[in-house]
LUMGU-801512 format. One line per field, with one value per residue (C-alpha): y, x, z; residue number from 1. Coordinates in steps of 0.02 Angstrom, whole numbers, padded with zeros to 5 digits, always signed. Each point is the difference from the previous one (the first is absolute). Example, Ala and Ser with C-alpha at 12.3 -4.5 7.8 and 13.67 -1.06 7.14 Angstrom:
2
y (-00225|+00172) .
x (+00615|+00069) .
z (+00390|-00033) .
n (1|2) .
***
This chain:
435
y (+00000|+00178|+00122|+00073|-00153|-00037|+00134|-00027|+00132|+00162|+00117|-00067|+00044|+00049|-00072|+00141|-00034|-00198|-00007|+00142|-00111|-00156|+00095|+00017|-00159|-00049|+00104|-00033|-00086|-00158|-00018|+00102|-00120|-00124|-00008|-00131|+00032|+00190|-00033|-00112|+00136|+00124|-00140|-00011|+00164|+00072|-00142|+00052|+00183|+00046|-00120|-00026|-00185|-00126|-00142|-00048|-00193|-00083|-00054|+00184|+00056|-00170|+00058|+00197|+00018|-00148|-00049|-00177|-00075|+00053|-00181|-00044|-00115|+00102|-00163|-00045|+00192|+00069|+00154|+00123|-00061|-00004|+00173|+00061|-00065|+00086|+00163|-00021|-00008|+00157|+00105|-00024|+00015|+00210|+00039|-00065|+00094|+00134|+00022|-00009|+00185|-00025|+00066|-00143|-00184|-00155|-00191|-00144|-00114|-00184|-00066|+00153|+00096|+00151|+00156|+00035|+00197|+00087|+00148|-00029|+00044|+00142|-00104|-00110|+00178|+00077|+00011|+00006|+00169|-00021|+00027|+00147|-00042|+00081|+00145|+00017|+00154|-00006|+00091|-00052|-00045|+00117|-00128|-00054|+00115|-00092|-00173|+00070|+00074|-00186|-00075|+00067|+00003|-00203|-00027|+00119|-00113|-00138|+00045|+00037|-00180|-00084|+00122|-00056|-00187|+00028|+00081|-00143|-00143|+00088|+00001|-00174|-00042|+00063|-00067|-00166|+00036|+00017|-00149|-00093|+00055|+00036|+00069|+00137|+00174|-00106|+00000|-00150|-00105|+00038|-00049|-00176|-00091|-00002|-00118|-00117|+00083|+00047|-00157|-00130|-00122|-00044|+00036|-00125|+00049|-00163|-00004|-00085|-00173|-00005|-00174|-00026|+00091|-00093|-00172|+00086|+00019|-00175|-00068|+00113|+00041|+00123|-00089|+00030|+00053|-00163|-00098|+00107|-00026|-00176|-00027|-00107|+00072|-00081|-00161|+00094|+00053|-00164|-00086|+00136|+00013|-00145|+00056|+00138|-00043|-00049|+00089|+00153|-00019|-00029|+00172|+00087|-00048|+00028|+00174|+00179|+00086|+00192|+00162|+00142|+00098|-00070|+00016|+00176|+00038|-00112|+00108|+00155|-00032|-00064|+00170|+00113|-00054|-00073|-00035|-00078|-00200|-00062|+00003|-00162|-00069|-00188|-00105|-00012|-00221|+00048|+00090|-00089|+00009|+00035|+00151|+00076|-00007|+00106|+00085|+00155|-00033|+00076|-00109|+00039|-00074|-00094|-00134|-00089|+00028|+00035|-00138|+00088|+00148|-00138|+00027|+00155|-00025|+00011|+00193|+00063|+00085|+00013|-00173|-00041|-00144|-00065|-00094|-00158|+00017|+00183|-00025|+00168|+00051|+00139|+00066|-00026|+00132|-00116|+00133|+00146|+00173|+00133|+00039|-00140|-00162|-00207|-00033|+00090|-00071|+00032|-00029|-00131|+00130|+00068|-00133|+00041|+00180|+00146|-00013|-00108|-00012|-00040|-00022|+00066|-00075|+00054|-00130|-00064|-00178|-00165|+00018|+00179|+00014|+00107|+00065|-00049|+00086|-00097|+00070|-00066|+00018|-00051|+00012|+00013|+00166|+00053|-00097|+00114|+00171|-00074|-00003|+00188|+00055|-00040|+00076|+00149|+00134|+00088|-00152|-00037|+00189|+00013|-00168|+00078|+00134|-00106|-00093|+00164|-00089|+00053|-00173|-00149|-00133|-00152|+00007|-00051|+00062|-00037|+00082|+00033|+00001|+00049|-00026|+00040|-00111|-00100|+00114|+00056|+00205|+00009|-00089|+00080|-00039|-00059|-00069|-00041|-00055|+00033|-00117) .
x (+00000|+00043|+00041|-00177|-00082|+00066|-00060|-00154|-00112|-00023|+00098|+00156|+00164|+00130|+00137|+00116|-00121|+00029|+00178|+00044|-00084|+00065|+00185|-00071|-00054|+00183|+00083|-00108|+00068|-00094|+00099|+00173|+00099|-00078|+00110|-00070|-00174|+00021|+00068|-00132|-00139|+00103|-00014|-00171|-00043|+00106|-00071|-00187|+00004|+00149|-00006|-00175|+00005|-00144|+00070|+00173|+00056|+00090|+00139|+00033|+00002|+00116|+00132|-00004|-00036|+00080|+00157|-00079|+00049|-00148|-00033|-00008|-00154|-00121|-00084|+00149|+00071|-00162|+00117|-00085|-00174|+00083|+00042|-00158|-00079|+00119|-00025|-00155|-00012|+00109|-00112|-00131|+00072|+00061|-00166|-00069|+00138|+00124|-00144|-00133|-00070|+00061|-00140|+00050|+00055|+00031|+00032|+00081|-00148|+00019|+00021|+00094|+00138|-00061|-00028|-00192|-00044|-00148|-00049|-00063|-00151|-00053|-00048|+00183|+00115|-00114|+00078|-00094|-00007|+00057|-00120|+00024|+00015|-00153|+00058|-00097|+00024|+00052|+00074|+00179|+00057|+00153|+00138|-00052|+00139|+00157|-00083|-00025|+00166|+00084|-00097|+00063|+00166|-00014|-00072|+00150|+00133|-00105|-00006|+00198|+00038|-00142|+00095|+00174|-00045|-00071|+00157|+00111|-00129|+00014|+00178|+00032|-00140|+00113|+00137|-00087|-00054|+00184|+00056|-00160|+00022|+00194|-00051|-00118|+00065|+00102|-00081|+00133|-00022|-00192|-00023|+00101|-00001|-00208|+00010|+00069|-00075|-00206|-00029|-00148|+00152|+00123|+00175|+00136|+00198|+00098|+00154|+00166|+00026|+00195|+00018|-00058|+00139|+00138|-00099|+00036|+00189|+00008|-00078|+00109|-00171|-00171|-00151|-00158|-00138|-00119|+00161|-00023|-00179|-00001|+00173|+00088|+00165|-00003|+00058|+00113|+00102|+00027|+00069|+00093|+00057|+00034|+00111|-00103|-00031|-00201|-00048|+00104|-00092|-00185|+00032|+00031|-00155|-00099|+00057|-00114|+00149|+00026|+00113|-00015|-00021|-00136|-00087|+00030|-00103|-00106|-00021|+00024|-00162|-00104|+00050|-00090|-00195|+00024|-00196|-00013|-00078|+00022|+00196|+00085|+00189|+00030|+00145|+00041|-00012|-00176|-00082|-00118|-00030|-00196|+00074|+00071|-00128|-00117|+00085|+00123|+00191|+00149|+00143|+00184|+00123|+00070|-00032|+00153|-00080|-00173|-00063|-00166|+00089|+00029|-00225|+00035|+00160|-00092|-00068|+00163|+00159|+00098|+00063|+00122|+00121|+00126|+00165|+00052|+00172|+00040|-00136|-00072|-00153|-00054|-00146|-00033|-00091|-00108|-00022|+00139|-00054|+00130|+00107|-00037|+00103|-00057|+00090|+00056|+00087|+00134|+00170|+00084|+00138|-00134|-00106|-00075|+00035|-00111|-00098|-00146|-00167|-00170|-00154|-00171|-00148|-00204|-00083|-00167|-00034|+00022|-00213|-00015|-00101|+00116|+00195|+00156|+00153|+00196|+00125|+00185|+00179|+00164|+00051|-00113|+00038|-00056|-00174|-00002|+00026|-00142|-00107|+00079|-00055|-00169|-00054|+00103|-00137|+00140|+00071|-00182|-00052|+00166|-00042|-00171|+00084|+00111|-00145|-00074|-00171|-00123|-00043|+00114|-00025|+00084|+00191|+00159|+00154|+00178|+00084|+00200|+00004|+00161|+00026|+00087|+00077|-00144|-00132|-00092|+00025|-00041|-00096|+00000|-00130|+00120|-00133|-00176|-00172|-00190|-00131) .
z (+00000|-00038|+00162|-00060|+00005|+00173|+00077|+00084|+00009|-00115|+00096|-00071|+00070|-00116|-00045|+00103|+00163|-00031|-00033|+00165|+00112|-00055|+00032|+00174|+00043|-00056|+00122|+00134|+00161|-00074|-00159|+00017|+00050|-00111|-00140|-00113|+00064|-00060|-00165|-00025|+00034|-00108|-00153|-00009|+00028|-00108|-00136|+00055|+00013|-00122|-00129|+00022|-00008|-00029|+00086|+00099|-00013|+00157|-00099|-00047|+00168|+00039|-00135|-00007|+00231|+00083|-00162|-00043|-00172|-00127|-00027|+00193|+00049|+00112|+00039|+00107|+00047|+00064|+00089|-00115|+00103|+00173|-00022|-00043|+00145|+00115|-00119|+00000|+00197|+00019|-00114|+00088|+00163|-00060|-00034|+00167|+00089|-00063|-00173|+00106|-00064|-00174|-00132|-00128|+00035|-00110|+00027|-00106|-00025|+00015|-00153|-00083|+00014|-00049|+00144|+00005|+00062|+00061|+00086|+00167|+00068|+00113|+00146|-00020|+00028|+00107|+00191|+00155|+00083|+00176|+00157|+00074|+00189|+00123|+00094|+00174|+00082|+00189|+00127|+00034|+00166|+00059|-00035|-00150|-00082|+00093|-00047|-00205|+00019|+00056|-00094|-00143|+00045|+00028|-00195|-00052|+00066|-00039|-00180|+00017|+00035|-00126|-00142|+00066|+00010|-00202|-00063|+00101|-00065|-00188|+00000|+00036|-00116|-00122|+00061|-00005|-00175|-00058|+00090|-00055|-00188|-00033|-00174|+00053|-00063|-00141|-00154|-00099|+00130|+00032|-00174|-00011|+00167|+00025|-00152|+00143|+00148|-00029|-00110|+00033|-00053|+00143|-00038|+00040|+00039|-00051|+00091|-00081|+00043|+00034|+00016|-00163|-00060|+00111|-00089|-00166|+00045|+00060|-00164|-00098|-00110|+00003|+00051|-00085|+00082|-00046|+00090|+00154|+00014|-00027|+00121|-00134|+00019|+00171|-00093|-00107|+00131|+00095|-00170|-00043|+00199|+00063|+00146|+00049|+00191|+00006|+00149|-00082|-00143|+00085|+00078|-00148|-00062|+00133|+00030|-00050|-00024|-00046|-00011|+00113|-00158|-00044|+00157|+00025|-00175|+00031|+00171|-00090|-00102|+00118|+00114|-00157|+00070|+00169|-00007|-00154|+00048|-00172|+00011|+00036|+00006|-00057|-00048|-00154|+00048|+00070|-00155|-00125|-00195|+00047|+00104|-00127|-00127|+00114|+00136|-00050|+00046|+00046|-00047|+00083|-00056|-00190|-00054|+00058|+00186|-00047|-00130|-00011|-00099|-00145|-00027|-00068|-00105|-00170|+00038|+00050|-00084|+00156|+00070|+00130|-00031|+00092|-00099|+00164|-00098|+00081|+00125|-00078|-00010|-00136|-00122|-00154|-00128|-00113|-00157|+00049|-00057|-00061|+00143|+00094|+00019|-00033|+00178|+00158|+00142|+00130|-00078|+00105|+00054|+00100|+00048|+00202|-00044|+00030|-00172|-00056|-00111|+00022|-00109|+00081|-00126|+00031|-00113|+00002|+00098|-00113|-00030|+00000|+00125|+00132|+00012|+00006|+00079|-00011|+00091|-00049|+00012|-00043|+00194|+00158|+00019|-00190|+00041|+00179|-00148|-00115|+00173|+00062|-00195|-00004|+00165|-00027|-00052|-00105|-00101|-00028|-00064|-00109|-00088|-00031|-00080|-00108|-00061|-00038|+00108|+00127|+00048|+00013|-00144|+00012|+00006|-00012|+00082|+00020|+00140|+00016|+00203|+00108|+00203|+00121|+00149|-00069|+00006|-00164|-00042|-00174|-00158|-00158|-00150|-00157|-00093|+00010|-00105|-00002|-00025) .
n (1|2|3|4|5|6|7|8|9|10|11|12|13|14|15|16|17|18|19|20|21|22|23|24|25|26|27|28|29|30|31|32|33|34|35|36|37|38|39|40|41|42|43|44|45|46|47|48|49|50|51|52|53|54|55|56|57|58|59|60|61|62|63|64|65|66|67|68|69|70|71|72|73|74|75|76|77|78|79|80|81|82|83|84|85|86|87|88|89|90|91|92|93|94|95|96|97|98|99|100|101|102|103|104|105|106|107|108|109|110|111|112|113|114|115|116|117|118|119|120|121|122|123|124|125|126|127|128|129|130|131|132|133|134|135|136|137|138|139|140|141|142|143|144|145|146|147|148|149|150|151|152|153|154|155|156|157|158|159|160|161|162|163|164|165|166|167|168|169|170|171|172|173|174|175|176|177|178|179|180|181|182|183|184|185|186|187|188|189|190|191|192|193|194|195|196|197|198|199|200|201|202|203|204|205|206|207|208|209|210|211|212|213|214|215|216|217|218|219|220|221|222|223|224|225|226|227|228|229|230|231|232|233|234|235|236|237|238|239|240|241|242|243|244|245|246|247|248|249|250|251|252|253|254|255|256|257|258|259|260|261|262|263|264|265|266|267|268|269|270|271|272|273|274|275|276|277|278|279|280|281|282|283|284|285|286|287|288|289|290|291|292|293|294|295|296|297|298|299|300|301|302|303|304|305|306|307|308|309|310|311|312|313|314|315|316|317|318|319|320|321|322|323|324|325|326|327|328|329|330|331|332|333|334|335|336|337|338|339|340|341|342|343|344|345|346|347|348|349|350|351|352|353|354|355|356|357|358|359|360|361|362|363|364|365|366|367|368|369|370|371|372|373|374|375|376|377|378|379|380|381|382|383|384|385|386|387|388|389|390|391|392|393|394|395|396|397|398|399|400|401|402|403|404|405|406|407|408|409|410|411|412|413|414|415|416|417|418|419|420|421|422|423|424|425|426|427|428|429|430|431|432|433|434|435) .
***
């Protein structure tokens, strides 16, 4: 329907009136901090009342609002219909509170995504006069005076402490806000991380699995991921270890075992929304192909400790590699573009120096149907730089402005990362793609 047509009685409001009061309802208490939720109104409305639009599909507002692939099934991604409850819900919660006396309101009907206005009526503005209290004349007794006068002096100091105890309570609400919500007041990182964070999805951080990797070194070979899943290196390495001492052996693969690295990004992450409920940390031995599929995930480490990395190797153009002969690990650039190299590593001259790389990749989930973050380095302390670089608010804006983007699409980046006395102090963006 046209924005005439869904208007809904014949004192139309124009299209100024429709579109001001939509910009309200967006910067209302209800919807401010609501990034997705916001865009989402701003979509539709601008379709309805600017473009005067007929209709407005689900998978349009899947592709164009929340970055889904245009051919994504919204039979099994029904986020587009999850948000629209909740916006839904928050419209009508403005004009019950802060739009209480608006003249004009709309909804999003069930059923459509397209805004719906009217005027109201007279009788849905109109406020109640207050009473006016009854005034009975009387004489006053003599001290009635003093007992006014402390009286009032009481509900001054009164009112002194209730204003105090507001402006204490207020600023540790916002305190609370900041710790609650590290990207409030940062607009890079207010735009990616809620594509982990406010999703009806849970997100999962897969840790490393460093045994894995110590298996690799005994079997002198990678292991594919199927082989992990299914355990059948187990065998491999008794034949090809015979005098590996059993119980030695039993422990290693028994053991969850990961790098302080890992953990602190994994840390570092979780620290951005410390009430987000749909944010979980698992082993890398603990997760599940069905996981995956549905959940969105956070993947530290390469493949050579992380084996769930190797489900996105076709997407990618960054890779990490590591050659057993120099016990190296580097990246490898898959289709080099001018300037850039087909391989950087770590000459061996230097090898435990200060320098390192990293790839960062934000790729859709093997279905589709959420997000995908891999965080990877040559060294522990270049995957620690990858996690310092994407909750930095000013590696994240400056990236923005390379892309020449107001939003974050998906992304590739390799990172050249330095540190000192083992701390990370620097990663610098040598080359990157957009998906």
């Amino acid at each position: 329907m046209s924005l005439q047509n869904s208007i809904k009685d014949h004192d139309a409001p124009t299209r100024d009136e429709c579109w001001s009061l939509l910009e309200r309802v967006a910067e209302s208490s209800h919807l401010t901090r609501a990034t997705r939720l916001r865009e989402f109104l701003f979509y539709v409305g601008h379709k309805s009342i600017k473009e005067n639009s007929t209709e407005i599909h689900e998978q349009e507002i899947g592709q164009l609002v929340f970055g889904r692939d245009e051919s994504y099934d919204t039979g099994q991604d029904n986020i587009v219909r999850v948000n629209a409850t909740k916006l839904r819900s928050r419209i009508e919660d403005y004009f019950k509170n802060e739009g209480l006396t608006e003249p004009i309101v709309f909804e999003i009907p069930r059923g459509s995504y397209l805004p719906v206005f009217r005027r109201r009526t007279a009788e849905e503005i109109e406020v109640p006069e207050p009473v006016a209290p009854v005034v009975v004349q009387a004489e006053a007794p003599r001290f009635l005076p003093r007992l006014l006068t402390a009286m009032l002096i009481v509900l001054v100091v009164l009112c002194s402490m209730l204003w105090m105890r507001d402006l204490t309570l207020s600023r540790e609400n916002e305190k609370m806000s900041h710790l609650i919500h590290a990207w409030e007041g940062h607009p890079a990182l207010a735009d990616f991380w809620p594509h982990f964070f406010n999703t009806p999805q849970q997100t999962n951080i897969i840790l490393a699995d460093t045994s894995f990797t110590l298996i690799e070194d005994i079997l002198k070979r990678p292991i594919s991921l199927s082989d992990y899943l299914d355990r059948s290196y187990i065998n491999s390495i008794k034949a090809s270890s015979p005098g590996l001492d059993r119980n030695v052996l039993e422990m290693l693969l028994s053991r969850n075992n990961g790098s302080f690295g890992d953990f602190r990004v994994a840390q570092q992450i979780q620290s951005l929304d410390t009430s987000a409920s749909n944010i979980s940390v698992v082993y890398a031995r603990d997760y599940t192909v069905d996981a995956i599929k549905h959940n969105n995930v956070i993947l530290i480490g390469s493949p050579r400790s992380n084996p769930w990395v190797e489900m996105f190797s076709e997407n990618r153009n960054f890779a990490i590699e590591y050659d057993p002969r120099l016990n190296q690990s580097y990246i490898t650039n898959l289709h080099p573009q001018a300037g850039e190299q087909a391989k950087y590593s770590v000459p061996p001259s230097t090898q435990g120096g200060p320098l390192g790389y990293s790839v960062i990749a934000y790729l859709p989930n093997p279905t589709h149907t959420a997000n995908a973050l891999i965080i990877a380095g040559t060294t522990s302390e270049a995957t620690n730089a990858a996690g310092d670089f994407l909750i930095s608010e000013s590696s994240m804006s400056n990236f923005l402005q390379k892309i020449h983007a107001k939003q974050f699409p998906y992304f590739e980046i390799l990172l050249k990362t330095a540190r000192l006395s083992g701390t990370p102090i620097s990663a610098e963006v040598i080359a990157y793609r957009t998906y």
